[in-house]
C-alpha positions in Angstrom: 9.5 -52.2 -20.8 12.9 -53.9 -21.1 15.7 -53.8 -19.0 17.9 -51.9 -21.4 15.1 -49.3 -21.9 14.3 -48.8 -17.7 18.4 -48.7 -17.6 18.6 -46.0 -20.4 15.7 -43.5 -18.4 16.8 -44.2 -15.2 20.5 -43.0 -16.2 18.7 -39.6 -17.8 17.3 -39.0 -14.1 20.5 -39.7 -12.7 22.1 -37.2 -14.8 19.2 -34.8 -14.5 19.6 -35.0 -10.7 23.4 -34.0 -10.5 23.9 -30.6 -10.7 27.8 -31.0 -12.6 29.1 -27.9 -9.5 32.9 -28.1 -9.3 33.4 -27.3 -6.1 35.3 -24.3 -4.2 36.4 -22.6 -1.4 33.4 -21.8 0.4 32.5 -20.6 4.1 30.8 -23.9 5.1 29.7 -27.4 4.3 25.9 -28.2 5.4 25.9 -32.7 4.9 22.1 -33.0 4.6 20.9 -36.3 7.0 19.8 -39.2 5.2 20.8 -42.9 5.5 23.9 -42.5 3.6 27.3 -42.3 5.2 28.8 -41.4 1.9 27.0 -37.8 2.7 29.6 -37.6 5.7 32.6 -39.1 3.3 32.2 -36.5 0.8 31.7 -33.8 3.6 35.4 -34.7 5.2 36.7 -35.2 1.8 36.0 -31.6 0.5 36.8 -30.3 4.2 40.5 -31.8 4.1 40.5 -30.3 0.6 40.3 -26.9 2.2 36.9 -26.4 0.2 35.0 -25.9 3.9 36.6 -25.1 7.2 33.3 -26.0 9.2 31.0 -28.7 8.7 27.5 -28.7 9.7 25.4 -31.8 9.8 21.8 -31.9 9.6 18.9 -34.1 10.8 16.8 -35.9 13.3 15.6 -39.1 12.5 13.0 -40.9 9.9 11.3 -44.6 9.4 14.3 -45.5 7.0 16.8 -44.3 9.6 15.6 -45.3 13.3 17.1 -48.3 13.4 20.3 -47.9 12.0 21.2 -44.0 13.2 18.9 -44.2 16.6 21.3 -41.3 17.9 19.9 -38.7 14.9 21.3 -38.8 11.1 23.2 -35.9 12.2 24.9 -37.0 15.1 25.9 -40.2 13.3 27.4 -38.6 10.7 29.1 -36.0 12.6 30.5 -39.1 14.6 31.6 -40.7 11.0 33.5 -36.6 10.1 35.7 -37.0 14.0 36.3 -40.8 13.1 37.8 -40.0 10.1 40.3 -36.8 11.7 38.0 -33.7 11.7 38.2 -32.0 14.7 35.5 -31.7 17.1 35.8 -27.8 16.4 34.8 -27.9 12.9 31.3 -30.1 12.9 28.4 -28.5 13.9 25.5 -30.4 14.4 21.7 -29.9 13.7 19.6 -32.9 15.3 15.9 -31.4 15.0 15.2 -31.7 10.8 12.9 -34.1 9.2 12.8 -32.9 5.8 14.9 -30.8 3.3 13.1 -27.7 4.1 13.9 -27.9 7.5 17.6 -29.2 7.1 18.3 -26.0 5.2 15.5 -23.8 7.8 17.6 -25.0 10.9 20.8 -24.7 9.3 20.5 -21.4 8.6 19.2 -20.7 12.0 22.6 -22.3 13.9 25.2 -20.9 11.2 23.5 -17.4 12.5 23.1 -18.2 16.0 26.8 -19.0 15.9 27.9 -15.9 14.1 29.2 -17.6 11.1 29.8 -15.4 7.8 27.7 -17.8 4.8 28.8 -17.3 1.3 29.1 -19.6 -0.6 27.6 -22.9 0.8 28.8 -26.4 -0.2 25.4 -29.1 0.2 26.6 -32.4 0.3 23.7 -34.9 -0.4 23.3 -38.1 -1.7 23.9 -37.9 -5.5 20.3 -37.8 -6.5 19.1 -35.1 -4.4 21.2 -32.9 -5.9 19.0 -30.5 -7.8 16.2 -30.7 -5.4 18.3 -29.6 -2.3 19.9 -26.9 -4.3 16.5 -25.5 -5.9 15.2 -25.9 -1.7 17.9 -23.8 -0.7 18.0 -21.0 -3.0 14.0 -20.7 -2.1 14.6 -20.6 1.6 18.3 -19.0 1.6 18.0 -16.7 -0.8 20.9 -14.2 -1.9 23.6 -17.0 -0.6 25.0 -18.8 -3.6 25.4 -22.8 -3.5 27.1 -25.5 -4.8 26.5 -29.0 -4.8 28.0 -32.0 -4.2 28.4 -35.9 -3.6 30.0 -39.2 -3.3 31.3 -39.3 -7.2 29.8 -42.1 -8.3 28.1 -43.4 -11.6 24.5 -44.7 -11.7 25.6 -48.0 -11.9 27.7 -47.7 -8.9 25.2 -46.2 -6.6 23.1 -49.2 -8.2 25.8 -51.6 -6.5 26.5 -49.4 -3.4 22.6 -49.8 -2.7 22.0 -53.7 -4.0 18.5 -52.4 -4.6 18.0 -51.9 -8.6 14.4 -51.2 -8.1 14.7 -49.1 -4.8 17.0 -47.1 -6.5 15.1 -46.2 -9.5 12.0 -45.7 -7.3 13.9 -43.1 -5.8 15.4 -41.3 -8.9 11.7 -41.3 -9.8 10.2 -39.9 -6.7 13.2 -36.9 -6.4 12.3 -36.6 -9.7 8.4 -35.9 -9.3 9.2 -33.8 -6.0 11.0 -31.5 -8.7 8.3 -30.6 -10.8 5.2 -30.4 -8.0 7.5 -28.6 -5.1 7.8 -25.4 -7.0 3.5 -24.8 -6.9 3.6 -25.6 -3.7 6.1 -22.9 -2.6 8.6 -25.6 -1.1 11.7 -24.6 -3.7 12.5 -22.4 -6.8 11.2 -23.7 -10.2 13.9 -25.5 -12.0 12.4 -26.8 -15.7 13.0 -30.6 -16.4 14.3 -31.1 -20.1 11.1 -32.9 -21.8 13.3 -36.5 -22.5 13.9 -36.5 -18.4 10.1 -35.9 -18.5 9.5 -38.5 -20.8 11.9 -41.1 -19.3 10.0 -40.6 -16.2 6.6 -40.6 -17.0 8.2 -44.3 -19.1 9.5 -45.5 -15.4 6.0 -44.7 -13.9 4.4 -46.6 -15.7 6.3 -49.2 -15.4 5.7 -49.0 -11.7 8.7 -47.4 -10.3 6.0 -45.4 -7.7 7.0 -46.7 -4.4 8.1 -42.9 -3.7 6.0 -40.9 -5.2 4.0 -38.4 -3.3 0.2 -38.6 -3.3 -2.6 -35.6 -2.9 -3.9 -37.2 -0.1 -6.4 -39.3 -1.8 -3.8 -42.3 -2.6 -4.0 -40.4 -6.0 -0.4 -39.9 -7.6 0.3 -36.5 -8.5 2.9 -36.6 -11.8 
């Protein structure tokens, strides 16, 4: 496949994956743990916009993340929210997730714990998991309405941000498969994928973007 072709697709996942929210005024902003700093950015970004008066961050640690964040993905990026002015009284912190099930599970569980009133709920993710952690939430969180958000950046930014063409697109293509299987499987709510994303993907598969797609156990790749 050429390079303007795996360019072309991987821009229709990239799209596909942004949800287009503008944000609001909401009750709270849950930044979902991953590697990405720019999770905690946008978080303090839309909090100093007076979009979310609290902050909670969520997650423990994964093999991408040891290393760099050996404190917890939350922790580090609550320590990113104080180093940039938040105060210590708006970041809440939830060190125990390891997936996006549990980083909306566990949220849930603190904001109640600590008597907070939800509705509506900024997610700040990285800009690809968008769609996924907003079709998770409204399976587990249902009845609370949520918008999404991220660091505003183009494809070909996040391309340059990264310096990992290929990592990249493996990952567009893995949140992408994780969108069509997770529904079946009771993990979010169905959310159809337009049949050109479908194609564009099924094109990058073959082409051997797979490093992150999920198996059934059998080393076979479910698509």
């Amino acid at each position: 496949m050429s390079a303007e072709r795996t360019w072309a697709d991987a821009r229709l996942l990239w799209d596909h994956h942004l949800m287009h929210h503008t944000p609001g005024p909401c009750s709270v902003a849950i930044g979902l743990g991953s590697h990405d700093l720019g999770v905690a950015d946008t978080a303090v970004e839309l909090h100093r916009r007076g979009m979310a008066p609290l902050l909670v961050f969520t997650g423990a640690t994964s093999p991408t993340t040891r290393e760099r964040m050996p404190r917890g993905e939350a922790v580090h990026h609550r320590e990113r929210a104080l180093g940039l002015g938040v105060p210590d009284s708006a970041v809440l912190v939830e060190p125990r997730a390891r997936n996006t099930g549990e980083n909306i599970r566990f949220s849930r569980e603190l904001l109640e714990e600590a008597g907070v009133d939800v509705s509506p709920v900024l997610l700040v993710s990285k800009p690809y998991e968008e769609r996924r952690a907003n079709a998770t939430a409204r399976k587990l969180w249902p009845g609370v309405e949520f918008v999404s958000a991220s660091s505003p950046m183009t494809f070909e930014e996040y391309v340059a941000s990264i310096r990992d063409e290929r990592l990249v697109i493996d990952m567009l293509v893995g949140a992408l498969q994780r969108l069509m299987i997770y529904p079946a499987q009771g993990f979010m709510v169905a959310d159809p994928v337009p049949g050109e994303v479908t194609a564009a993907y099924e094109r990058l598969c073959r082409a051997g973007f797979t490093s992150r797609l999920v198996t059934d156990g059998h080393g076979a790749v479910g698509q």
